[in-house]
C-alpha positions in Angstrom: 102.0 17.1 191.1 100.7 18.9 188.2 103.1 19.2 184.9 104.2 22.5 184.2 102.9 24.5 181.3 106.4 24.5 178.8 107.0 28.3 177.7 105.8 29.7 174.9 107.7 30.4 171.9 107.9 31.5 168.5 108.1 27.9 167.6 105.0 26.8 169.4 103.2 29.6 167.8 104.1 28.6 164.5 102.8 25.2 165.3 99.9 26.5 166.5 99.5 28.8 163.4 100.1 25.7 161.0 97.8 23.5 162.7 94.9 26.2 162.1 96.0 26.2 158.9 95.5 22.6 158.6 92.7 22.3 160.1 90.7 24.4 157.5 92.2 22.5 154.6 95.6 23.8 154.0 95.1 25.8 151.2 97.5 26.8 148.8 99.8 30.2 149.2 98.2 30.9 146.1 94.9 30.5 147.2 95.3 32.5 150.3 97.5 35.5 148.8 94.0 35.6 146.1 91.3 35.6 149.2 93.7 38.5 151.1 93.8 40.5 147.6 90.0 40.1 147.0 89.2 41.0 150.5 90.2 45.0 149.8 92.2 45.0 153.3 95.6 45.9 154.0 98.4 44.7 154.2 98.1 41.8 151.4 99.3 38.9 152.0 102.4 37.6 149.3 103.3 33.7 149.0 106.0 34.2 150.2 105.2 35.8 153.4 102.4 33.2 153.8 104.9 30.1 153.5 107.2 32.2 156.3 104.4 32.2 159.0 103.6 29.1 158.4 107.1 27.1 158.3 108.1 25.5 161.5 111.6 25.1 160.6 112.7 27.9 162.8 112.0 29.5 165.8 112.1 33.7 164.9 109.8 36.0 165.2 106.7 35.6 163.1 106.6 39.2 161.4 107.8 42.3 162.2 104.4 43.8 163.5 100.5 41.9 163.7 99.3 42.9 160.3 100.1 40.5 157.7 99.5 38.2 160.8 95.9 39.9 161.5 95.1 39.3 158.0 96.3 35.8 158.0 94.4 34.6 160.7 91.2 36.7 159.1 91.7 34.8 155.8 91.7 31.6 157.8 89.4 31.9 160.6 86.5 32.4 157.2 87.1 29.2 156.2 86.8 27.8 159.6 83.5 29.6 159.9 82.4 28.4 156.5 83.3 24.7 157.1 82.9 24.8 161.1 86.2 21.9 161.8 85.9 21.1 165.2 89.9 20.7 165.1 89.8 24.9 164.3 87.7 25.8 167.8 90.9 26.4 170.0 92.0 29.1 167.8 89.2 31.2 166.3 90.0 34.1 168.5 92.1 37.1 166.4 92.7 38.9 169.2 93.6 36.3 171.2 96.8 35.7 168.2 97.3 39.1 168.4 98.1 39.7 172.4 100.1 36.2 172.2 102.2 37.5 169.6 102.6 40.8 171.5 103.6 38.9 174.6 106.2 36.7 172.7 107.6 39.8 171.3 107.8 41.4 174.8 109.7 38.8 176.7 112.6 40.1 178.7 116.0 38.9 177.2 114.0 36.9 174.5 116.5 35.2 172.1 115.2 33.5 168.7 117.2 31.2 167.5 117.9 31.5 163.7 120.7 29.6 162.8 122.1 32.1 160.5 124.1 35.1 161.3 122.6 38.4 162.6 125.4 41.0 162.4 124.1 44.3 162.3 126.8 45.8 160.3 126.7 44.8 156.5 129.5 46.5 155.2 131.3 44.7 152.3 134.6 44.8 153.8 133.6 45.6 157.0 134.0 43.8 160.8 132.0 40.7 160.6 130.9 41.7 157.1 129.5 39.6 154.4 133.1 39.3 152.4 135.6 39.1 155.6 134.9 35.5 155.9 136.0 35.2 152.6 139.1 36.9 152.6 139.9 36.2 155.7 140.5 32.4 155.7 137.3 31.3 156.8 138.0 32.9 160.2 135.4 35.2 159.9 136.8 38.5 161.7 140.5 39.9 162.5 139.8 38.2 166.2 141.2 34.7 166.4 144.9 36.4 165.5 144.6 38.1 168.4 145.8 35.3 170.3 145.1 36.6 173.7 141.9 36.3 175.7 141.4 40.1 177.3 142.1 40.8 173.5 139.6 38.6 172.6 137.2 40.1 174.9 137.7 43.6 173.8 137.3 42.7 170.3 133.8 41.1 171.3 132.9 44.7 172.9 134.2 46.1 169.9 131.9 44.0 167.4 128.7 44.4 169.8 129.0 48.1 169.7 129.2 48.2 166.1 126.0 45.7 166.0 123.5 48.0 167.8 125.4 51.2 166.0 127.7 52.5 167.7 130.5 53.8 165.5 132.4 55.8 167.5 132.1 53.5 170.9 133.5 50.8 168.7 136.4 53.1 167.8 137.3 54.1 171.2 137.3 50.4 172.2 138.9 49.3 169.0 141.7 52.4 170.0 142.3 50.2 173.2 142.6 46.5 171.6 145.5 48.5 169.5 147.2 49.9 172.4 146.4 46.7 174.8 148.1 44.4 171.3 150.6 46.8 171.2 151.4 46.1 175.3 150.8 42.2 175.6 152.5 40.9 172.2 155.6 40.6 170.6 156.4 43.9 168.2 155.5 42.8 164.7 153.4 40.0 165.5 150.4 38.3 163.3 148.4 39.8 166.7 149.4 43.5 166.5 149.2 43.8 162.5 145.1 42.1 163.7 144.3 44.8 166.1 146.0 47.5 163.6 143.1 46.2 161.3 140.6 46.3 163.8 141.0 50.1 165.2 141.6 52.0 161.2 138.6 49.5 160.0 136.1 51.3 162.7 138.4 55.0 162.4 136.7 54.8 158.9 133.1 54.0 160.4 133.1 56.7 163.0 133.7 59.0 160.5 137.4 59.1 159.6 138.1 58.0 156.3 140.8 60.1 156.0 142.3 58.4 159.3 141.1 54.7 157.8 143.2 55.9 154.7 146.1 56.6 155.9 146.4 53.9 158.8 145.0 50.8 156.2 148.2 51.9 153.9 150.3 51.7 156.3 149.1 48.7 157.8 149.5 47.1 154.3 153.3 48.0 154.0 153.6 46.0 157.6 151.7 43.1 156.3 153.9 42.7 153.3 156.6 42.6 155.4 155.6 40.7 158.3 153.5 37.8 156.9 153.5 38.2 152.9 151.7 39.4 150.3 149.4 36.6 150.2 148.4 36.4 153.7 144.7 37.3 154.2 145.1 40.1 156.4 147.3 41.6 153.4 144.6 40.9 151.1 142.0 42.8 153.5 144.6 45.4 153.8 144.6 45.8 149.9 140.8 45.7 149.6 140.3 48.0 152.7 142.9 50.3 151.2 140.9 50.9 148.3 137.5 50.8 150.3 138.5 54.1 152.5 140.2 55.8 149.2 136.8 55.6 147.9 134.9 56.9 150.5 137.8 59.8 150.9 135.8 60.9 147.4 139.4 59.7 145.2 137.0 57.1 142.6 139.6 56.7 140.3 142.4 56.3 142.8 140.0 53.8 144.2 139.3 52.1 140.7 143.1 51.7 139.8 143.1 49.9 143.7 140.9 47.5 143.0 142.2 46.7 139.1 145.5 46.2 140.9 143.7 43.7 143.2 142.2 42.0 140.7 145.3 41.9 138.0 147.9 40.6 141.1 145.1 38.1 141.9 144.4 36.5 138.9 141.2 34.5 139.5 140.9 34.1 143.2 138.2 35.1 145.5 139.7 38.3 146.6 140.2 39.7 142.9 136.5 38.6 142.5 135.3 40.9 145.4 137.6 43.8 144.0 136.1 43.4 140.1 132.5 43.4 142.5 133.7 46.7 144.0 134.8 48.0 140.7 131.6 47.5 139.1 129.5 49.1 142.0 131.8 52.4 142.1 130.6 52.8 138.4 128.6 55.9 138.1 126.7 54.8 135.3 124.1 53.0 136.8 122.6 51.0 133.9 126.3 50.2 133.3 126.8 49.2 136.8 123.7 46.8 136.8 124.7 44.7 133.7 129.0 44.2 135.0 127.2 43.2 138.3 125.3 40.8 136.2 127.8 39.7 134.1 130.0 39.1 137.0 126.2 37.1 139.0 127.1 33.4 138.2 130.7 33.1 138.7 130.1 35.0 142.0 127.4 32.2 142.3 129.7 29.4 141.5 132.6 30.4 143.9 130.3 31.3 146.9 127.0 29.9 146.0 124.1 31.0 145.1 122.8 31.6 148.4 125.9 33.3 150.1 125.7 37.1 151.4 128.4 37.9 148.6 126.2 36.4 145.8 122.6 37.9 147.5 124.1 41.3 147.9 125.3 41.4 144.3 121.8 40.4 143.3 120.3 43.8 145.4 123.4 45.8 144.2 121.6 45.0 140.7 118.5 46.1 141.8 119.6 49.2 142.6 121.5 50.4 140.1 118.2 49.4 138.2 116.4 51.3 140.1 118.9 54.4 140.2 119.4 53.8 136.1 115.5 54.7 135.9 114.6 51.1 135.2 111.8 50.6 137.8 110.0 48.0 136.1 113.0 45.4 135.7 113.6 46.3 139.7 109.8 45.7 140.9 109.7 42.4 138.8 113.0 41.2 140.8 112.6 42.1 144.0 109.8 40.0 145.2 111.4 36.8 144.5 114.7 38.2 146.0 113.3 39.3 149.6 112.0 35.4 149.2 115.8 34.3 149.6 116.8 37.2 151.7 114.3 36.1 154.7 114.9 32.3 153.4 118.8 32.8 154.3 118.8 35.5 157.0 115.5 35.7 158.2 113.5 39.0 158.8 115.5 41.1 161.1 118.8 40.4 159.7 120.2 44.3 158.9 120.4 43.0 155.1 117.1 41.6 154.8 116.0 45.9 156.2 118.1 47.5 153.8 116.7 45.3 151.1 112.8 46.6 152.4 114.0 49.6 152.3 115.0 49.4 148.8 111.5 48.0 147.9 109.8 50.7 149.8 112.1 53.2 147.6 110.7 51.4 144.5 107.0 51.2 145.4 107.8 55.2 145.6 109.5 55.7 142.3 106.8 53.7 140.4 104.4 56.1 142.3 102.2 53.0 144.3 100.1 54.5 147.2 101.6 51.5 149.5 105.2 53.3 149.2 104.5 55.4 152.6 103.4 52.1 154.6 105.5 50.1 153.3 108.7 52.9 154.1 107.0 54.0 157.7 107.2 50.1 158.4 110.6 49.5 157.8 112.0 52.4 159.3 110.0 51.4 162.5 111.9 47.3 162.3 115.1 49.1 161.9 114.8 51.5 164.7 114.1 48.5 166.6 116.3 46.1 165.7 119.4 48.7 164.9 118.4 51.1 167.0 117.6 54.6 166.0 121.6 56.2 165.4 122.4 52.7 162.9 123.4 54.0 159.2 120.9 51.8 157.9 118.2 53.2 159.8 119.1 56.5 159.0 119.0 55.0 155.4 115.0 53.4 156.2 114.5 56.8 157.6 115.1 59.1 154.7 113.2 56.6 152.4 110.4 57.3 154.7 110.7 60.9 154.6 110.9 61.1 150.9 107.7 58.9 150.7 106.2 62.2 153.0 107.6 64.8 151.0 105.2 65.7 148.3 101.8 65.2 150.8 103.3 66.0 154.4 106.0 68.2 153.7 106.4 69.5 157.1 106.1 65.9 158.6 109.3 65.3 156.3 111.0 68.3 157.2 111.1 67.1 160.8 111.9 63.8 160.4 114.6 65.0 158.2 115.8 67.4 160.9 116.2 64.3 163.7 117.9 62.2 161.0 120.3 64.8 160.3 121.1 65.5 163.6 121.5 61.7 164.7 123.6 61.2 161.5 126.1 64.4 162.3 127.0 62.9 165.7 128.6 59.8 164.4 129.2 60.3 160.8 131.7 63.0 158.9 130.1 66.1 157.3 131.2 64.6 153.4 129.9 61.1 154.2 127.8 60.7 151.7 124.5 59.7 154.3 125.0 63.2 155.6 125.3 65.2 152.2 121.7 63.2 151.1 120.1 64.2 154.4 121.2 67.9 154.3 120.1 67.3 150.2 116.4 66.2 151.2 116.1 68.8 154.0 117.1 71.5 151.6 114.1 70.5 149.0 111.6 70.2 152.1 112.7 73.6 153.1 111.8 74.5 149.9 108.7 73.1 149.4 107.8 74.7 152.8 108.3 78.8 151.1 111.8 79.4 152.1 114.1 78.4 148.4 116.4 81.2 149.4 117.5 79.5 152.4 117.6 76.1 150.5 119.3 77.2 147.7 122.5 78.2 150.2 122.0 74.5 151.3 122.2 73.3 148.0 125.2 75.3 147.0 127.6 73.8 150.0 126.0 70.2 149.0 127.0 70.5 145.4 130.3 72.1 146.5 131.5 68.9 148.6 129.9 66.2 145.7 131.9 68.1 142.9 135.2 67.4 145.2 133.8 64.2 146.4 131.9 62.7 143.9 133.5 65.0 140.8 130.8 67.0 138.3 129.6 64.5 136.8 128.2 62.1 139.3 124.8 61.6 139.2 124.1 62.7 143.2 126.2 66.0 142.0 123.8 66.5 138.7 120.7 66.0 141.0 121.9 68.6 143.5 122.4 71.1 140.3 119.3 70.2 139.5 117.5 71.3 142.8 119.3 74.4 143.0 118.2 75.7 139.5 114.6 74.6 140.5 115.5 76.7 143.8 116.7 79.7 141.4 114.1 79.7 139.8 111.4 80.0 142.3 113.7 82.9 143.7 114.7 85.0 140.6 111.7 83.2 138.2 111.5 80.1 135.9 113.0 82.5 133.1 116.9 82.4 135.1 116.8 78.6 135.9 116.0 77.8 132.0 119.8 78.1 131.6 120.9 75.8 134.0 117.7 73.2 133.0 119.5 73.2 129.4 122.8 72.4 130.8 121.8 70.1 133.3 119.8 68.4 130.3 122.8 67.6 128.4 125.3 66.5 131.0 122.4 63.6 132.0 121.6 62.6 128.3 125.5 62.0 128.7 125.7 60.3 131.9 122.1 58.8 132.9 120.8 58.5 129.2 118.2 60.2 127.6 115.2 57.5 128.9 116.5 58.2 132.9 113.5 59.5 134.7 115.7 62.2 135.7 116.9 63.2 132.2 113.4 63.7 131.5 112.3 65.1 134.5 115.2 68.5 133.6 112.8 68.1 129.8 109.5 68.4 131.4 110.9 71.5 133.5 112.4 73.1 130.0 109.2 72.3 128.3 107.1 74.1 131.6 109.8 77.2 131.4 109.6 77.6 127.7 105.8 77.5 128.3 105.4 79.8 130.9 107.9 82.5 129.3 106.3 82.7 125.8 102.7 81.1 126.5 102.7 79.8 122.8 100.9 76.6 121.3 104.3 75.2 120.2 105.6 75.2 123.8 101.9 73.4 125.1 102.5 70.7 121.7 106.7 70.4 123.8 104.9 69.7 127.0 102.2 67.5 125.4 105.4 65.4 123.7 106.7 65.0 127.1 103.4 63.7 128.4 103.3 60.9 126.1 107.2 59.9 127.3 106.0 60.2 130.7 103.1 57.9 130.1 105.2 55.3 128.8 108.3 55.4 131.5 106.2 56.1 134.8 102.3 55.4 133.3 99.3 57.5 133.5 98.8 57.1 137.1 102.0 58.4 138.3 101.4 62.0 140.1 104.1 63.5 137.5 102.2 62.4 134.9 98.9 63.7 136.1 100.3 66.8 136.9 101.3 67.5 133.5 98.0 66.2 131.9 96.4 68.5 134.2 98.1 71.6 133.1 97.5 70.4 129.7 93.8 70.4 130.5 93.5 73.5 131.9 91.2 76.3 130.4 94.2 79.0 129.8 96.3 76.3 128.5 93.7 75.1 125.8 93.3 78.4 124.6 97.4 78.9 124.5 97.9 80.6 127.1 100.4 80.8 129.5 100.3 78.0 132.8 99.9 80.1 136.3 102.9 79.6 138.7 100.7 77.9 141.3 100.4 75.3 138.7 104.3 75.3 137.1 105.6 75.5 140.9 103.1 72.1 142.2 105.2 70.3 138.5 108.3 71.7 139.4 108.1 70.2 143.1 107.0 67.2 142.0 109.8 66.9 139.8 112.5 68.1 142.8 114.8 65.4 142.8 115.2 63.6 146.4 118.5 61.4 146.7 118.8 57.9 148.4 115.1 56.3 147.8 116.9 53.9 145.4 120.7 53.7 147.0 121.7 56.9 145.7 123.7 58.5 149.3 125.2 55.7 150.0 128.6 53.8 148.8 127.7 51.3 146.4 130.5 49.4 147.0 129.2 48.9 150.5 126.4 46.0 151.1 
């Protein structure tokens, strides 16, 4: 009888992949990220995504998609043909990799098994979150109070509707574990005060903060007085609390929360997490980035350095980087960052997406021609991994869109329009998601000849962020921003020079004078003051701005070109006034999209 052939898996086709690898030599990462960067093709090949392919300490998914791989097997197969080993001959075949890899990734009910967790919801505080564990005894989620097993089992429906993004499924069934609690245990018990949690936790994810609010407080006053004040599901009750206040739009009600938290907690883990939420509500970026910094190593020494809490913090620093302007300092940490992100969680993991998502959002702001690839990729894992409706994919999405604005404007209008209208079903009109999405729209509108229309938009965005967010929030200064670009492409540059000016000096207060922002409301100043008197002084303004530009973004950047090239222009050597075609192509480079950096979402969430 003949043996069976064993199934493939990711695991044999690592082996497989390595035992190429060896047979040509086993170069270095180093060696082979060179060759792939030499070759001209794309996508290059990093270390570290060379040393993931090629580790057979796992058995995921080798990539998201075949071209890293493509170009893997490329660099390799050359150096079979160059040496001929006879050990190489039973894989010098690309497309033969290719349609195996497309096969593994097709297999009905395929499961790779990583070892590490996979929860698709990443929320800080949230069910199976990265800090629940934490605060939460080590138990992990609300669940094993419960103490009954159809409570069990609704709680498991509860937490896989939440993992493929589900919000408002997870409510309803969340609603029922209440009632059912409420029915098959004692009033008062450890149980009931569990699936109380569990239902105003996801009232808050489908879209009722307001509901989270006012259910978390008063599920804290029954924790006190059932189990104590320092039991863990009064410590999540405390945190929570001041989670949902926040995203209710009340900051400094939620600040004075989590300073309670921390002062009534003295050093332990849960007055840790609230200074970590404290620091990530500040809305001064750069200020944000160095407490989350200051706070890195003792976060590191409680959960170690390769825990969620401690790996999140490390992004949350990125981003506020990134949204404090300082793109350089973000692009210089992020590569060695995704490194331990796919080292811990692995590719698919939803943290390991947001944090590609982030670097696509960085590639962008540092103006690198990889940005839209990079975006359009991660969007595409998240879609199928999260499925299309998950937060975070509605997050991947608008990165993508913003990456299209500027060359495909209508392309980004639409995929605007289907994000918005996926994230209205499950998320409330003042979430912050939903304000960025109607935000980005509003600037695509524009950009497509309609700024009447968009400036309405922008007027009801910056309405809800001044109640929300208050005035001086930097997603509120950005929408004022937009709308005097949108005024003045409706009543001329002339009327939006006002609102520049005073834009100017609330973000020299609040972002700094270097934020790219800051000096994006300059460069539109020096172009109005240009275009209204025409003069030599206003060109030698714009010309001072082009040397700033050079130094924060570089010469390449398409905001810097744009201004060198109305610099260059015939009128403008001779003094004269820009044309509009040219001041309107600056000004809509300089329009200022929202969440390509975090900016739209809570960043006290991770």
């Amino acid at each position: 009888m003949e043996d069976s052939v064993p199934e493939d898996s990711w695991l044999r086709f690592r082996e497989d992949l390595q035992n190429l690898w060896k047979a040509v030599g086993s170069p270095s990462s180093r060696v082979l990220e060179q060759e792939s960067l030499q070759s001209g093709l794309q996508p290059t090949l990093s270390r570290s995504t060379i040393r993931n392919y090629l580790s057979t300490d796992n058995n995921r998914r080798v990539g998201s998609d075949t071209g890293s791989l493509e170009r893997l097997v490329d660099c390799l197969l050359q150096r079979a043909g160059e040496s001929e080993p006879a050990e190489a001959a039973p894989w010098q075949d690309t497309a033969a990799w290719q349609r195996r890899w497309e096969a593994l990734r097709d297999r009905p009910y395929a499961r790779e098994e990583t070892g590490r967790a996979s929860s698709a919801h990443v929320s800080l505080l949230g069910w199976d979150g990265v800090a629940d564990s934490t605060v939460l005894a080590g138990q992990g989620t609300e669940a094993p109070w419960l103490g009954h097993h159809r409570l069990a089992r609704l709680a498991d429906m509860v937490e896989g509707c939440g993992q493929v993004g589900m919000p408002e499924a997870a409510w309803q069934l969340a609603r029922e574990l209440e009632h059912s609690a409420d029915r098959l245990l004692p009033a008062g018990s450890v149980g009931v005060l569990a699936g109380r949690h569990i239902a105003a936790y996801w009232a808050g994810e489908a879209g009722q903060p307001r509901v989270a609010r006012a259910k978390t407080e008063e599920i804290l006053r029954a924790c006190i007085a059932v189990v104590g004040p320092g039991h863990a599901l009064t410590h999540l009750a405390e945190l929570r609390l001041a989670h949902w206040t926040a995203r209710c739009g009340d900051r400094q009600a939620a600040l004075r929360l989590y300073r309670e938290i921390s002062d009534r907690q003295a050093n332990g883990r849960t007055a840790l997490l609230a200074r970590l939420a404290r620091a990530r509500l500040d809305t001064d970026a750069a200020e944000s980035a160095t407490r989350i910094r200051s706070l890195l190593p003792e976060l590191e020494r409680e959960f170690g350095e390769r825990h969620p809490v401690a790996l999140t913090a490390r992004h949350s620093i990125v981003r506020a980087d990134l949204n404090a302007g300082r793109i350089v300092e973000a692009q210089r940490a992020l590569p060695e960052l995704r490194d331990a992100f796919v080292e811990t969680f692995g590719d698919e993991h939803a943290l390991t997406l947001r944090l590609r998502t982030t670097e696509a959002g960085c590639a962008h702001a540092g103006g690198r021609d990889e940005a839209r690839s990079m975006a359009a990729t991660a969007h595409a894992d998240a879609i199928r991994v999260l499925g299309p409706d998950h937060p975070l994919t509605l997050h991947a999405g608008n990165v993508q869109a913003i990456t299209l604005a500027i060359a495909e404007p209508q392309t980004a209008q639409e995929l605007w329009t289907t994000l918005l209208r996926a994230a209205t079903q499950s998320l409330d009109d003042a979430h912050p998601l939903v304000l960025t999405l109607h935000h980005n729209l509003a600037i695509a509108t524009q950009h497509l000849g309609d700024p009447a229309a968009a400036r309405l938009v922008f007027e009801r965005v910056l309405h809800t962020q001044s109640d929300t967010l208050g005035p001086d929030a930097s997603d509120t200064l950005r929408t004022e921003l937009n709308l005097a670009l949108a005024i003045s492409e409706t009543d001329g540059i002339e009327a939006g020079l006002p609102s520049f000016r005073r834009i100017h000096r609330m973000q020299e207060r609040v972002l700094g004078p270097a934020h790219p922002e800051t000096v994006s409301s300059r460069v539109l100043i020096a172009v109005g003051d240009y275009a209204v008197d025409g003069t030599q002084s206003g060109r030698a303004r714009l010309a001072d701005e082009l040397r700033t530009l050079e130094e924060l973004l570089g010469a390449e950047h398409p905001v810097t070109r744009q201004v060198q090239q109305a610099l260059d222009g015939t009128d403008a050597q001779r003094g004269a006034r820009g044309d509009d075609a040219s001041s309107r192509r600056l000004s809509r480079l300089l329009s200022a999209f929202s969440g390509a950096g975090g900016g739209g979402e809570e960043e006290e969430e991770e």
